[in-house]
GUDREN-988785 format. One record per residue (C-alpha): residue number from 1; x negated, y, z; residue in three letters. Coordinates in steps of 0.001 Angstrom, whole numbers. Each point is the difference from the previous one (the first is absolute). Last residue first. Layout:
N
 num    east   north      up residu
 NUM       X       Y       Z    ALA
...
***
This chain:
281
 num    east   north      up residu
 281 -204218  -23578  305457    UNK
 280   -2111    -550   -2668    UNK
 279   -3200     108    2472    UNK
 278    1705   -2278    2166    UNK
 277   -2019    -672    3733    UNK
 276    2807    1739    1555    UNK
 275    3549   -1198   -1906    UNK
 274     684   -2612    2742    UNK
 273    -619    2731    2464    UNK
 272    1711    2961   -1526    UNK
 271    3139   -2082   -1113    UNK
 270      13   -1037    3637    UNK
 269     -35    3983    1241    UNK
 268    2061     826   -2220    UNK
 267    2798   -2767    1089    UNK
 266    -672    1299    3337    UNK
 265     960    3289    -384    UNK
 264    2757    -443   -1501    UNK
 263    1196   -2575    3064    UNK
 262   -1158    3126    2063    UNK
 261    2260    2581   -2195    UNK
 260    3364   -2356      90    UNK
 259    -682     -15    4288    UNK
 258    -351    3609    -521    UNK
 257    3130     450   -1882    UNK
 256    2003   -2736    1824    UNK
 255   -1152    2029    3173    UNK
 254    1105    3072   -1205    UNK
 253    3551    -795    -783    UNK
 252     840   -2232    3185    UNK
 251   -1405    2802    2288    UNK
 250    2151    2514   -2138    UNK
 249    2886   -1855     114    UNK
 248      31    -498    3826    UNK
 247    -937    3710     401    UNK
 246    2966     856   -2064    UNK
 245    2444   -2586    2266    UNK
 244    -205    1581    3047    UNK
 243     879    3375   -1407    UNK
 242    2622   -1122   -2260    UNK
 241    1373   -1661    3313    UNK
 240     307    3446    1495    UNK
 239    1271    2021   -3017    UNK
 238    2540   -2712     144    UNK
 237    1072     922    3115    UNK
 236     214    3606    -281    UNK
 235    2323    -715   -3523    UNK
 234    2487   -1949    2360    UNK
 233    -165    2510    2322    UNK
 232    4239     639    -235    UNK
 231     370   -4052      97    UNK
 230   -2575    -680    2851    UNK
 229    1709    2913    2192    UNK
 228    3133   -1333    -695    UNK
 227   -1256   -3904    1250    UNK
 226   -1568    1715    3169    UNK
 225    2958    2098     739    UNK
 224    1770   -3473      22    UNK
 223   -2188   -1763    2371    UNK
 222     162    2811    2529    UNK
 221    3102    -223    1235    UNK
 220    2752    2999    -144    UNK
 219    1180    1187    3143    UNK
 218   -2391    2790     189    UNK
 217     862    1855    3034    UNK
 216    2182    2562    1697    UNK
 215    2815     936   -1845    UNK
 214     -44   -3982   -1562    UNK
 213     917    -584    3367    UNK
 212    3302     941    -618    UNK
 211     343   -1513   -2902    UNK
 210   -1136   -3232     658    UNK
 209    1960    -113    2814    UNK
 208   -1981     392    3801    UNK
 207   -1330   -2786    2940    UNK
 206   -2962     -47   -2869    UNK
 205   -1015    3244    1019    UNK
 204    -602    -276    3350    UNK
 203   -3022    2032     444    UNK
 202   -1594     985   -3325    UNK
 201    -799    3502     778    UNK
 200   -2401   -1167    3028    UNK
 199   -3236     863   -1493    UNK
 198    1436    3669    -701    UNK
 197   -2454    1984   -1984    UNK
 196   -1181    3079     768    UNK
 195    -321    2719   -2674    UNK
 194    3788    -552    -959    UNK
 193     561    2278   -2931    UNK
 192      -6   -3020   -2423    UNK
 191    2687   -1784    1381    UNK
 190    -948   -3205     173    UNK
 189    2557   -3135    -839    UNK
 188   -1567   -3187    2518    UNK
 187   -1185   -2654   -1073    UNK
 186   -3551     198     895    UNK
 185    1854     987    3668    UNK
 184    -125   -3903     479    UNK
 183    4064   -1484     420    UNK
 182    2041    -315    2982    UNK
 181    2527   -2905     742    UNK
 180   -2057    -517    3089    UNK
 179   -3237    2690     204    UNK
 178     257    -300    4088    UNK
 177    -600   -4096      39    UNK
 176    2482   -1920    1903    UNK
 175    1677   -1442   -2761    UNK
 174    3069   -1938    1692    UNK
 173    2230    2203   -1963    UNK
 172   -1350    -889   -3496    UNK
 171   -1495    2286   -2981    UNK
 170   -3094    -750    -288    UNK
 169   -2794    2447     -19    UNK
 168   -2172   -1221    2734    UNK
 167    -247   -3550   -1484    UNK
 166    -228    1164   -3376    UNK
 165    2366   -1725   -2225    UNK
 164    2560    2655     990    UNK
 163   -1906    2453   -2433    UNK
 162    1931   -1494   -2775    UNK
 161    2662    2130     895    UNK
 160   -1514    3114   -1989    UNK
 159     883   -2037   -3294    UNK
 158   -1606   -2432   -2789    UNK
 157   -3461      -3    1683    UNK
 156    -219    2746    2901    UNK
 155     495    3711    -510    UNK
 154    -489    2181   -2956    UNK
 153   -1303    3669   -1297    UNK
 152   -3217   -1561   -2151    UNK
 151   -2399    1395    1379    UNK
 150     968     126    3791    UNK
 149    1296   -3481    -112    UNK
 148   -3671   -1218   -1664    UNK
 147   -2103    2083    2358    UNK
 146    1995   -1682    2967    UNK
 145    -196   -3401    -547    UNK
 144   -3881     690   -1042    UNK
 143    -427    1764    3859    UNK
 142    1702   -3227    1217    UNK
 141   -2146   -2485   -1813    UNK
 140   -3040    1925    1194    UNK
 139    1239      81    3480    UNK
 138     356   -3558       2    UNK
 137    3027   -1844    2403    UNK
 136    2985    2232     307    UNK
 135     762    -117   -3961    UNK
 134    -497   -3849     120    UNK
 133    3753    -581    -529    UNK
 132     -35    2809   -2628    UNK
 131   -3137   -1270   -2241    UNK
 130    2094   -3540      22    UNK
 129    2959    1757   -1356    UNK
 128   -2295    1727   -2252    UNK
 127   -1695   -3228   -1522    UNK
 126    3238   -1815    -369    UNK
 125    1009    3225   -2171    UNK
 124   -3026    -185   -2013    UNK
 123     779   -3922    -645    UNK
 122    3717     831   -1134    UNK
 121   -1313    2843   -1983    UNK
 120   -2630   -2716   -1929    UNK
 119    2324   -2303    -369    UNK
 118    2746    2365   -1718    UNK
 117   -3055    1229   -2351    UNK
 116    -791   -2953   -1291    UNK
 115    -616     820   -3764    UNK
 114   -2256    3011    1173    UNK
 113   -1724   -1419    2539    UNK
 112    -794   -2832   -2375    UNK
 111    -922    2287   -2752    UNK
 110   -2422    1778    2299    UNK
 109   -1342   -2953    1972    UNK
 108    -639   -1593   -3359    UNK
 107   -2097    3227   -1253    UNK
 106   -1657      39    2678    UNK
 105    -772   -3403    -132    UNK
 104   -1435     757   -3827    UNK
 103   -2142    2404    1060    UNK
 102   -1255   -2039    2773    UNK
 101    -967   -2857   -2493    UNK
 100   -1781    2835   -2273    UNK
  99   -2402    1211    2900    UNK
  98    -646   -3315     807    UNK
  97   -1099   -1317   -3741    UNK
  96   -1946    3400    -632    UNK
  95   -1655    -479    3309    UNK
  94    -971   -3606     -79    UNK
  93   -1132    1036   -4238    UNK
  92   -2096    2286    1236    UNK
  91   -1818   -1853    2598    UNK
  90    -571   -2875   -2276    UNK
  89   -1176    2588   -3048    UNK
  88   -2172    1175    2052    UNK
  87   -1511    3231   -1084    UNK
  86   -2195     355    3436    UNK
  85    1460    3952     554    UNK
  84    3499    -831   -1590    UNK
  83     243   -3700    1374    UNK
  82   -1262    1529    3684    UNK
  81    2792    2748     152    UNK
  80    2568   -2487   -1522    UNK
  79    -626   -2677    2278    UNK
  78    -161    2440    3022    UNK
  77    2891    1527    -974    UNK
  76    2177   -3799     211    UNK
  75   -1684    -584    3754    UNK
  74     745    3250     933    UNK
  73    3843     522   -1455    UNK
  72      99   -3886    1737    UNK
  71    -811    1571    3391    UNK
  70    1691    2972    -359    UNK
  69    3419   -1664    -598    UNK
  68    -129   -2753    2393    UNK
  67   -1011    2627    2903    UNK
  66    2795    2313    -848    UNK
  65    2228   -2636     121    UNK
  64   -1351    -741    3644    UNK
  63     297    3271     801    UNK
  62    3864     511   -1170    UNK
  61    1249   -3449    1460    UNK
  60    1879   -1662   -2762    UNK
  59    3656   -1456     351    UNK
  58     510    3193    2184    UNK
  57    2486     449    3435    UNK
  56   -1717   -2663    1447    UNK
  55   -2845    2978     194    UNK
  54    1908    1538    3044    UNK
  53    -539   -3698    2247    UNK
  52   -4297     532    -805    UNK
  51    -143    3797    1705    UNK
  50   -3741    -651     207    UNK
  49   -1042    1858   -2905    UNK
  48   -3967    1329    1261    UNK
  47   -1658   -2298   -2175    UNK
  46    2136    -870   -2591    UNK
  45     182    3671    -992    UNK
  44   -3890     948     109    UNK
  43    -631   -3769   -2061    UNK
  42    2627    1137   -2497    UNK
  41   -1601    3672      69    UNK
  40   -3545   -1309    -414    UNK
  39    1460   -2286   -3108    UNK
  38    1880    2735   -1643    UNK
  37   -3169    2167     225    UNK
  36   -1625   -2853   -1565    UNK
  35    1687    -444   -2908    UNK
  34     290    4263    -663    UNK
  33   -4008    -751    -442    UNK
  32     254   -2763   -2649    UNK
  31    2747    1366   -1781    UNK
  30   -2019    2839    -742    UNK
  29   -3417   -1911    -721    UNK
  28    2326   -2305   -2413    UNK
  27     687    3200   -2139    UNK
  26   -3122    1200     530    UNK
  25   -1932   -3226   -1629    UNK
  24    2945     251   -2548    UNK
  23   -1123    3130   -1054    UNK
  22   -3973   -1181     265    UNK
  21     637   -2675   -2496    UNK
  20    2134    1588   -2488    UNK
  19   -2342    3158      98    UNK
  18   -2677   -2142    -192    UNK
  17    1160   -1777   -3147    UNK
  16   -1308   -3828    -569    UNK
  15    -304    -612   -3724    UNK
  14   -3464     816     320    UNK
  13   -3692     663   -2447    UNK
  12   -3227    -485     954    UNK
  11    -977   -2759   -1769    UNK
  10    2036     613   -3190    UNK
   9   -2251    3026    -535    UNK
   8   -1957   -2217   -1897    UNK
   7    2572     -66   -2865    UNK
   6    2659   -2020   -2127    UNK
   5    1722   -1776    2791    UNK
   4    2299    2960     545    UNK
   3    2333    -781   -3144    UNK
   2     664   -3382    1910    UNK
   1    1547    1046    2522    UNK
***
């Protein structure tokens, strides 16, 4: 710095960079907005959820996760928007710091998940068996039953008899309900010429062999057309948490610049004012 103490334009020069400040003013702008969209839908989804007994199913519920999230995504924007625009080096520095220590539990949660894999498919499959007794109860939980066994081609957990956890589906002579032993028509094999769809398709199937009903429906569960669908998208999936973790970087990058600039920028400014009334300066 010192090469730039030579002259009276000294006075008017800066270390800070608008372009450095202003990008990460829109960066944290961004962030800012899509937080509180996520909190108006959290708030919309809590509100008119009533169907409490179908969210046992969850360790989280949805809209109240949704609510955690966008709340601290606006509390840690709105440090970063206000440090860029004020130059506050406090500001900047709570964001930089925050934005770095969620990195880094991402990246824990990733290894983690990775390392304990068998834990986390045994706590997925508690989470579907749960999702199936409720099946009856939420609408919403039923329709996402149903996406997910039409997607991916399968039918209950580990096997199509794991339906008999649901109250109306199980399998046991004194149950009185009309869809005994039966299974949803999600699971059901569909011939693609068929412009109606048969709702009732899955009646009895569990009274039949694996084989045989096998003709009719997925028999396969669910849990482990999830785990080969994660290993044949493996390169999907990481696209996906490279693109959470870029913007992470890049907050964390320009902030450290600009908070670097304003420290700069203050050391001139010192050196300007200790060095004012110097004619030899």
């Amino acid at each position: 710095m010192g090469g730039r103490r030579g002259g009276a334009h000294d006075e008017n020069y800066s270390f800070i960079s608008p372009v450095v400040k202003y990008l990460l003013f829109l960066f944290n702008l961004i962030f800012w907005v899509i937080s509180l969209v996520m909190v108006a839908i959290g708030v919309y989804a809590r509100m008119m959820k009533h169907a409490e007994a179908a969210l046992r199913c969850l360790s989280v519920d949805p809209a109240v996760m949704l609510l955690v999230v966008g709340v601290l995504m606006f509390i840690l924007t709105f440090c970063g928007c206000v440090g860029s625009l004020r130059e506050n080096i406090c500001l900047l520095q709570t964001f930089c710091i925050c934005l770095t220590v969620i990195f880094l539990l991402q990246l824990v949660a990733g290894v983690l998940g990775f390392v304990f894999a068998d834990k986390a498919r045994n706590r997925v499959t508690v989470m579907i068996n749960d999702a199936i007794v409720h099946y009856r109860e939420d609408i919403d939980l039923q329709n996402l039953i149903d996406f997910g066994q039409k997607e991916f081609g399968c039918c209950g957990g580990l096997t199509y008899s794991d339906w008999s956890q649901n109250i109306y589906f199980r399998c046991e002579p004194d149950n009185p309900s009309r869809e005994r032993c039966s299974v949803p028509f999600s699971c059901c094999v569909l011939n693609k010429d068929e412009n109606v769809i048969n709702t009732m398709c899955g009646q009895g199937m569990q009274e039949m062999e694996y084989t045989e009903a096998g003709n009719h429906i997925h028999v396969n569960g669910c849990i482990d057309k999830l785990v080969d669908w994660i290993h044949s998208n493996l390169f999907l999936l990481g696209g996906v948490a490279l693109g959470l973790a870029i913007p992470q970087l890049v907050g964390i990058l320009l902030s450290q610049i600009l908070i670097s600039q304003i420290k700069n920028q203050i050391e001139l400014q010192n050196y300007n004012l200790k060095h004012h009334s110097d004619p030899w300066r």
